[in-house]
Backbone as CSV, one residue per row, in Angstrom:
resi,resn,N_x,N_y,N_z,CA_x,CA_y,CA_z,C_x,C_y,C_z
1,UNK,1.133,21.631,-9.297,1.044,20.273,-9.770,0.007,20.155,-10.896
2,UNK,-1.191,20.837,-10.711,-2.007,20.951,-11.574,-1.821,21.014,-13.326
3,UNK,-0.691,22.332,-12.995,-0.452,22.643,-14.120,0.710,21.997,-14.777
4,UNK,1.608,21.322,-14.192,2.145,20.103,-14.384,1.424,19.040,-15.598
5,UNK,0.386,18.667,-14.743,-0.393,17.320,-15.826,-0.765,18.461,-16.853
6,UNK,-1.271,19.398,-16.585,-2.058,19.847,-18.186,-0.941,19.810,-18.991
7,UNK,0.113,20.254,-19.016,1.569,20.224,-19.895,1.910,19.432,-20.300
8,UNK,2.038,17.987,-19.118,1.922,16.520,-19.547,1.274,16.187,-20.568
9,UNK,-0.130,16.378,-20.370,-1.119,16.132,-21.212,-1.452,16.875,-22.578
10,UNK,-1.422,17.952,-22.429,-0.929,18.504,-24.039,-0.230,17.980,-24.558
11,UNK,1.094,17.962,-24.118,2.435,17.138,-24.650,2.078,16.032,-25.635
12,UNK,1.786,15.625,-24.522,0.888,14.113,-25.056,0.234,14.120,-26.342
13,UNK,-0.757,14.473,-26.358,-2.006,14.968,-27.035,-1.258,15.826,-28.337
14,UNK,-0.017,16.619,-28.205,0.328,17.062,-29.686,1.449,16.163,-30.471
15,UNK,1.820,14.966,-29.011,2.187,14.327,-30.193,1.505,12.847,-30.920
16,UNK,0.453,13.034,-30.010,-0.647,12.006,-30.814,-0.824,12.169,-32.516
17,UNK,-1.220,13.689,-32.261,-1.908,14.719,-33.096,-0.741,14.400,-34.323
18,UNK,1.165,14.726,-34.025,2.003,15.111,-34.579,2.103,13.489,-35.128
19,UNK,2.117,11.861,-34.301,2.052,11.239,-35.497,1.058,10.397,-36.232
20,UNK,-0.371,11.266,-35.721,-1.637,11.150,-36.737,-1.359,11.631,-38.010
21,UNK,-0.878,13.025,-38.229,-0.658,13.685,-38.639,0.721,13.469,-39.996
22,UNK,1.787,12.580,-39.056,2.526,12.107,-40.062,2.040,10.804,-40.523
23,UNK,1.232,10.008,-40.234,0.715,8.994,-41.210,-0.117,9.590,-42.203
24,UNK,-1.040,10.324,-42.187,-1.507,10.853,-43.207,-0.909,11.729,-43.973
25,UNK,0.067,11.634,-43.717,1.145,12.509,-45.170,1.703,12.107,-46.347
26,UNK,1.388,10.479,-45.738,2.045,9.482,-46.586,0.833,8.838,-47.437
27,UNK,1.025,8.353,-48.717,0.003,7.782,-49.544,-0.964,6.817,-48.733
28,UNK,-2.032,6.366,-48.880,-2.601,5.329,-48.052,-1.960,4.059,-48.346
29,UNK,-1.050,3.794,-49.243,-0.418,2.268,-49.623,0.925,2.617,-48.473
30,UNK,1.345,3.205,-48.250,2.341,3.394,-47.211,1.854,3.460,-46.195
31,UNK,0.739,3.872,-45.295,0.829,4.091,-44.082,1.012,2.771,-43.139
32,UNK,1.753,2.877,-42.325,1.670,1.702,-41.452,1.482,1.633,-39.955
33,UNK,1.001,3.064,-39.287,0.783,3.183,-38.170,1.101,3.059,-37.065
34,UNK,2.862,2.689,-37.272,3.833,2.796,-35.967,4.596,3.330,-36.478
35,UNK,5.639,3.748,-35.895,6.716,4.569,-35.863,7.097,5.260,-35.359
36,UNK,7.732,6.550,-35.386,8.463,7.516,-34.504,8.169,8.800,-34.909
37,UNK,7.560,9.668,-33.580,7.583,11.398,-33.896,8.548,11.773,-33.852
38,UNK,8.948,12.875,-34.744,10.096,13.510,-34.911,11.446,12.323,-34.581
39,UNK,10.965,11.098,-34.977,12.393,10.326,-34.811,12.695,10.022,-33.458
40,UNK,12.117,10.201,-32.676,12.121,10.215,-31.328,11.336,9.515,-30.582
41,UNK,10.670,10.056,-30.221,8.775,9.193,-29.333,8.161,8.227,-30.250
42,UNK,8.255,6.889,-29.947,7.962,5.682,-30.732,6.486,5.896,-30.558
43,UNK,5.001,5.762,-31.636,3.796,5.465,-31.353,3.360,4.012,-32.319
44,UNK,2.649,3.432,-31.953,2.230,2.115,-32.793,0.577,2.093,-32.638
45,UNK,-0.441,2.507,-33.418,-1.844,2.528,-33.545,-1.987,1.471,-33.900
46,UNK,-1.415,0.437,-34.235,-2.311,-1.297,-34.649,-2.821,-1.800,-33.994
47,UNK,-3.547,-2.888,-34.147,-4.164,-3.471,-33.022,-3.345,-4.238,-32.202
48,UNK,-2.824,-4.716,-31.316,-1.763,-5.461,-30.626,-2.207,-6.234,-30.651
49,UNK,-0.605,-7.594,-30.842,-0.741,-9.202,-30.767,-0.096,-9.461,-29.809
50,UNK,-0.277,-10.472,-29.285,0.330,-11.424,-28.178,2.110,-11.299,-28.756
51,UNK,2.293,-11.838,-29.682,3.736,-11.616,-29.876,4.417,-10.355,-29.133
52,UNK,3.433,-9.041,-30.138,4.132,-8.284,-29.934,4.153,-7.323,-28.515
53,UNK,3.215,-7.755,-27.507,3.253,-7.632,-26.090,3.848,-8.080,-25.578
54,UNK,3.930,-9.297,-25.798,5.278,-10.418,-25.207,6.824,-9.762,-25.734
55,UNK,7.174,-9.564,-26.717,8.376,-8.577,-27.282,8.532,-7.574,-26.489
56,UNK,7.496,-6.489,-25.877,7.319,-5.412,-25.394,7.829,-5.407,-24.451
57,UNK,7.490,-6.703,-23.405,7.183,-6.101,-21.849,7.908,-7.551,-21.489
58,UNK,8.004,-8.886,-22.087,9.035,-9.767,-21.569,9.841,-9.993,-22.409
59,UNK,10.874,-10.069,-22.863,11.707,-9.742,-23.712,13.085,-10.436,-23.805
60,UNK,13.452,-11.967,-23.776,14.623,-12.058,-23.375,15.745,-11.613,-24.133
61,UNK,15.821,-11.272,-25.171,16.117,-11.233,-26.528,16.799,-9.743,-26.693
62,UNK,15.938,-9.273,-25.475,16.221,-7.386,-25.762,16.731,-6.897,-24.817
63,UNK,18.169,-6.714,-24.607,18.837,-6.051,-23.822,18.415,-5.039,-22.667
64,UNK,17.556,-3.636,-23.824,17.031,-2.479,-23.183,15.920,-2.982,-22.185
65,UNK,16.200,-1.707,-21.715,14.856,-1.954,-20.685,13.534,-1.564,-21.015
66,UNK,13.735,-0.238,-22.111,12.587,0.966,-22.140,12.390,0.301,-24.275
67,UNK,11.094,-0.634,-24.101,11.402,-0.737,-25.515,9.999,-0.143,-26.119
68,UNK,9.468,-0.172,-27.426,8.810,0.544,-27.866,7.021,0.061,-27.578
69,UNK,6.491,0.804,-27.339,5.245,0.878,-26.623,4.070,-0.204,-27.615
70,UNK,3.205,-1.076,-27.372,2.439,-1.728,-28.431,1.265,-1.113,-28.718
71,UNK,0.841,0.165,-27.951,-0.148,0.392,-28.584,-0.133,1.980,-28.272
72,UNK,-0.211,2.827,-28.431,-0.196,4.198,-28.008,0.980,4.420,-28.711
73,UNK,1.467,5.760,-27.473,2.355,6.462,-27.763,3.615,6.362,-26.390
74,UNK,4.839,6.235,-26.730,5.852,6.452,-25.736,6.486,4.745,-25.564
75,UNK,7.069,4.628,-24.290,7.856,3.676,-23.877,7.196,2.330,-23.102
76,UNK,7.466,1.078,-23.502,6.896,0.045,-22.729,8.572,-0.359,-21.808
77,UNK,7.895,-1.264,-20.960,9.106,-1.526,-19.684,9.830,-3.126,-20.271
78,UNK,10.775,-3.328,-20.417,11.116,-4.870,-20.678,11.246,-5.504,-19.163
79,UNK,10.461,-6.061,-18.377,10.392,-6.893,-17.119,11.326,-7.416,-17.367
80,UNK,11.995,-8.203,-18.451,12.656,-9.467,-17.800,14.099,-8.394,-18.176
81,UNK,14.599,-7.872,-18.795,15.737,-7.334,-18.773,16.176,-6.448,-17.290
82,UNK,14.698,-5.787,-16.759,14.673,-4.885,-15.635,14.986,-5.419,-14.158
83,UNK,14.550,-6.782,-14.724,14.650,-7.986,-13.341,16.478,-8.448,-13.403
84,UNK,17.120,-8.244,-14.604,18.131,-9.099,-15.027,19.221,-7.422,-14.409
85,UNK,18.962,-6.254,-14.523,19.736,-5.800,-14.359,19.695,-5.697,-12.815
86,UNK,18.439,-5.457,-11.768,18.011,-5.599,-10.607,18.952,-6.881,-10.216
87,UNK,18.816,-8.293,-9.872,19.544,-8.901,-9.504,20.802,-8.809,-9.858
88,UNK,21.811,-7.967,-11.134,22.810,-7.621,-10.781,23.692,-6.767,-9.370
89,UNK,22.513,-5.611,-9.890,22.786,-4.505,-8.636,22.787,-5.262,-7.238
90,UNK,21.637,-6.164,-7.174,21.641,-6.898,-5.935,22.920,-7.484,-5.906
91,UNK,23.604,-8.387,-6.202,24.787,-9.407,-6.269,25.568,-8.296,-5.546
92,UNK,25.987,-7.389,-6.956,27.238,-6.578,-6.111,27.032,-5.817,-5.117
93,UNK,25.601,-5.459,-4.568,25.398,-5.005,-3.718,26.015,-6.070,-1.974
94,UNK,25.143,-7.385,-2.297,25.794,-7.966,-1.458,27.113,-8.292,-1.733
95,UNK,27.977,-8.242,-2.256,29.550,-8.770,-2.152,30.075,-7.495,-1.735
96,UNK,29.087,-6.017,-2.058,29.959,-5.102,-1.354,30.232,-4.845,0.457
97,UNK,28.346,-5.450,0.463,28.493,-5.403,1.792,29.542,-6.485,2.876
98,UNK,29.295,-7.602,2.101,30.413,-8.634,2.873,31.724,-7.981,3.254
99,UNK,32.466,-7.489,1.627,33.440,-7.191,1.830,33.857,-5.752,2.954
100,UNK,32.525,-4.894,2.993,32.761,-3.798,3.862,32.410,-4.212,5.567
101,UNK,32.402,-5.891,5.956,32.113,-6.019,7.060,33.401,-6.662,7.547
């Protein structure tokens, strides 16, 4: 398990590194300090606003569940989409059970 997190944590840590690394590649009139490693792993270094926490993590607007993180690196959770697909599963869960009684 140990060696688990250290892997985690490197991981982590090279792709901090990987999009430190791609903002400073770019002129200083370009950099803008979010975006995507390798197109992939969303990171955003700005300072976070209320908007954009509220966008993040309640979201009615945004389908997904897993949307882009406001401050770091990786995935934030959309609550209200996560709640919206949860009480689906629930519904048909109960109409399955009715119907299987």
């Amino acid at each position: 398990m140990k060696r688990l997190r250290r892997f985690v944590a490197g991981l982590a840590m090279g792709l901090v590194a990987a999009a430190i690394y791609q903002e400073l590649q770019k002129p200083p009139e370009k950099r803008t300090w979010h975006g995507r490693v390798a197109g992939v792993v969303p990171y955003d270094f700005r300072f976070p606003t209320l908007e954009r926490i509220r966008q993040a993590y309640w979201n009615p607007d945004e389908p997904r569940i897993f949307t882009d993180r406001v401050l770091g690196l990786g995935w934030a959770i959309n609550f209200y989409s996560l709640l919206q697909v949860l009480g689906q599963l629930s519904a048909k869960l109960q109409i399955a059970i009715r119907e299987g009684s």
